[in-house]
N, C-alpha and C positions, 0 to 999 in steps of 0.2 A: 757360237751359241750366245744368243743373248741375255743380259740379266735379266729379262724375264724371262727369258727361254720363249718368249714367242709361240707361233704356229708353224715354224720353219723345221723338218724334217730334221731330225738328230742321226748325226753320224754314226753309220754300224761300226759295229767291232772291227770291221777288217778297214777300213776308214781310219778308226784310231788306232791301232796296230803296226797300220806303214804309215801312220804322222810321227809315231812315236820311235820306230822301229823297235817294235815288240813282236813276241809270240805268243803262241801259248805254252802255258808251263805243264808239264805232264805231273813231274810229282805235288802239285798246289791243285789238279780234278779239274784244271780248268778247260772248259766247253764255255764259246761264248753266244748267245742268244742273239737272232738275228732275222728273227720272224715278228712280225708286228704285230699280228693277230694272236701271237702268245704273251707280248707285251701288255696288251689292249685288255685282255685274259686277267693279267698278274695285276695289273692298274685297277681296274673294273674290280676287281675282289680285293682288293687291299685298302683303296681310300673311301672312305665314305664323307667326311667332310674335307673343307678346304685349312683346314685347322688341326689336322690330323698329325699324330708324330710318330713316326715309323723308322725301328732303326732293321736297314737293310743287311742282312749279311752275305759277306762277298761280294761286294761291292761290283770290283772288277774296273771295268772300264768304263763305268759310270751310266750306260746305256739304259740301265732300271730307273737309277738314280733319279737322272735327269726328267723321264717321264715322270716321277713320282712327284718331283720338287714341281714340274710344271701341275698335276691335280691338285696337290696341297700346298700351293703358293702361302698360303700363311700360317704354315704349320713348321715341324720339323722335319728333317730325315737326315737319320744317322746314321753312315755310311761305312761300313765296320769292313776292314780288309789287309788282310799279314802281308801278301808280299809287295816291297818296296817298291818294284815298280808300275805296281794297280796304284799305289796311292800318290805315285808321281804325275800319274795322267789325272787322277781322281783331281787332285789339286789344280792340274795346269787346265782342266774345261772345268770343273765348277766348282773349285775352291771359291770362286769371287761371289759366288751365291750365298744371302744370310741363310736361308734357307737350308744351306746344307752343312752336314760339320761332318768332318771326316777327322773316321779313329784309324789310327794305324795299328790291327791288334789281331789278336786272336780271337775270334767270335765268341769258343768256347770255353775264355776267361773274363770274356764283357761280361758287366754288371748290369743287368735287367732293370733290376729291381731301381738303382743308382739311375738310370734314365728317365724311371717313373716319376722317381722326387725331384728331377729337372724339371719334368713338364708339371710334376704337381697334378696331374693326372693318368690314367691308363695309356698302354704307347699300342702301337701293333709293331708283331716282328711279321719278314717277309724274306723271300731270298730264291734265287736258283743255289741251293746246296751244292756241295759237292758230294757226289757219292758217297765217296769211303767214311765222311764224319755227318753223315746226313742224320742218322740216328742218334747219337748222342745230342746235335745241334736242334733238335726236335725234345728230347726230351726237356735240354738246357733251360728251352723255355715254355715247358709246358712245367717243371719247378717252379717257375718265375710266374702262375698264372694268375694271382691274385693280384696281377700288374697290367693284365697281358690282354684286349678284349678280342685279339685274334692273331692268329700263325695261321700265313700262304707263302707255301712252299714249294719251287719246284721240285722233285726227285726222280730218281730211276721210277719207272713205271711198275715196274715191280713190287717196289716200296711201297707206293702209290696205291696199289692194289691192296697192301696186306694191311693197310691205314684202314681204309674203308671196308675190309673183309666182314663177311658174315659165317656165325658160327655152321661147325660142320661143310666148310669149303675149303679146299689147300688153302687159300689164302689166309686164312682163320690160325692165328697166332698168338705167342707172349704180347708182342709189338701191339699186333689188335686191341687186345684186352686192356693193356696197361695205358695205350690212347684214350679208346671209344672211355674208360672206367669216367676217364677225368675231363670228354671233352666231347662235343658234338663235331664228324669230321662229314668231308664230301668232297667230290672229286670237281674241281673247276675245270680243268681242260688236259687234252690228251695231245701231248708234243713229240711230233715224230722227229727221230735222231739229224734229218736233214733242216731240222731249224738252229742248229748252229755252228759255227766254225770252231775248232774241227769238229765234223760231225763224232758223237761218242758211236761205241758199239750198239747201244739200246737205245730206245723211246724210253721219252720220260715224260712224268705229268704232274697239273699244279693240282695242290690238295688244300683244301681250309679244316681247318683246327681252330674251333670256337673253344673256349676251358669253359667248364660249368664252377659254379661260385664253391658247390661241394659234390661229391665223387658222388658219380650215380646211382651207387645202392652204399650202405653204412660198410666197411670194407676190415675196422677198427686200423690197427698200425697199417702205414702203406710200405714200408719197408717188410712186414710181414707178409703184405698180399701179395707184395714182387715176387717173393722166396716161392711162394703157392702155384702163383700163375709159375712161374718158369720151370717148376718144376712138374706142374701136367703136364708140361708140353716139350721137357730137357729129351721124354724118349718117346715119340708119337706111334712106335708102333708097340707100344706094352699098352696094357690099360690103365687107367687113371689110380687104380689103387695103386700096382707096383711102380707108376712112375711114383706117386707121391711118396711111397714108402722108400725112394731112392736118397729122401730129401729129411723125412720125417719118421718118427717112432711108429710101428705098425699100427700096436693097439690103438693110436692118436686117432690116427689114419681111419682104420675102421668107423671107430666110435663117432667121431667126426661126418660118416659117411651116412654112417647110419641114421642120424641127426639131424642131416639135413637132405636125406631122402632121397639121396643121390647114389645109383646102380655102381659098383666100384669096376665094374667088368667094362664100363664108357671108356671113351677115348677122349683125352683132354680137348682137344678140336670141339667134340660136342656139346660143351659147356657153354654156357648163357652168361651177360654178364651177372645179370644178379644170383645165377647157381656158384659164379667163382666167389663173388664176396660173400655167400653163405657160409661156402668153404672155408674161407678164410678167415674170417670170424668165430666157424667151429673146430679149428683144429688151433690146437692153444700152440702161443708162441713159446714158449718153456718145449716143445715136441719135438725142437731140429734138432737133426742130426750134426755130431760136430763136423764140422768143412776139412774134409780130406786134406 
């Protein structure tokens, strides 16, 4: 690979695998990408300028990496990845890159925020997730969004679905609500299980997560509205009063319901967002119940 990384085809994962003699690691979610056209996908919706600073998570085997470092040749990317021997190959094909700086860490103890005041302006996060911590690694930095002018992600396809859900569909969620509250989301491209070695059990797809500058309807505390949403939604086949009264003082409940014109016999599913931050807003935070 060269220092500019050129127009010369970059090695796939099973390429760097047997130079390295590596595998894949089952307890670290690792599936590696190895389709071009989902590359092309992830590239195409992450960079926008050539000046652009993206800290990537899960790095891997650097195969995002290196496509990114080549669109934003005068930018950053930060190459964030815990196990020891992803950041051995990370180093040995593009350590020599200024362009690239590679953390050796946990994603979900990197500091977002501590990136932004490196570049002195907003970065993008991007990444093929792992399953199992795709959600918190989503949230992580949708906290961070006052930093942040976009998150693309790959995920389980299922994931994927429940990101872009719409009210009153199974897919229609906590996850939904507490996204779409704080963020403009859409679905980039749909990746079948056979684009990468080893294939996972499921399809998965890349999603973009734009953050809005403030949450889409007035929501007051957000640590309040989380407690609300999850708790329409803790028992989806009660209805929306008994679930919330699983969470909150009855009479809250009611009066609250009653306020803001909202039928308590609904099912949390059928909620809008700006019906949840109504909600949220009308049932006083002094109402919860104390935590089992």
């Amino acid at each position: 690979m060269s220092d500019e990384l050129g127009g010369a085809a970059f090695p796939d994962a099973r390429t760097l695998l047997a130079r390295h003699g590596l595998h894949a690691k089952k307890h670290f979610g690792q599936n590696f990408l190895v389709s071009d056209r989902a590359f092309r996908a992830i590239v195409d919706a992450t960079v926008v300028g050539e000046d652009d600073w993206i800290v990537e998570i899960g790095a891997g085997l650097g195969t995002l990496t290196a496509r990114l470092a080549q669109r934003a040749h005068e930018g950053k990317i930060i190459a964030l990845e815990r196990d020891p021997d992803m950041v051995g190959v990370l180093k040995a094909e593009l350590g020599h890159l200024e362009t690239v700086h590679i953390e050796a860490c946990d994603a979900l103890k990197y500091d977002l925020h501590m990136a932004a005041r490196w570049r002195g302006d907003k970065i993008t996060v991007c990444g093929n997730l792992p399953y199992h911590v795709a959600a918190p690694l989503i949230f992580k930095a949708l906290d961070a969004r006052a930093d942040i002018t976009k998150i693309i992600v790959m995920v389980q396809r299922e994931m994927a679905d429940r990101i872009v859900g719409k009210p009153d569909t199974d897919d229609y969620g906590a996850m939904t609500v507490m996204i779409q509250m704080f963020a403009d989301v859409g679905m980039v491209a749909k990746v079948s299980a056979g684009s990468f070695v080893p294939a996972p059990k499921v399809d998965s797809a890349v999603v973009k997560i734009i953050p809005l500058p403030q949450p889409r309807h007035p929501i007051g505390s957000e640590p309040h509205f989380s407690r609300v949403v999850h708790a329409a939604f803790g028992q989806r086949r009660k209805t929306l009063r008994n679930s919330l009264r699983a969470q909150f003082a009855g009479d809250a409940v009611d009066a609250a319901l009653a306020a803001v014109s909202i039928d308590g016999i609904r099912r949390g599913e059928t909620l809008t967002l700006a019906e949840f931050a109504a909600l949220s807003v009308a049932i006083p935070e002094t109402a919860g119940l104390p935590v089992a």
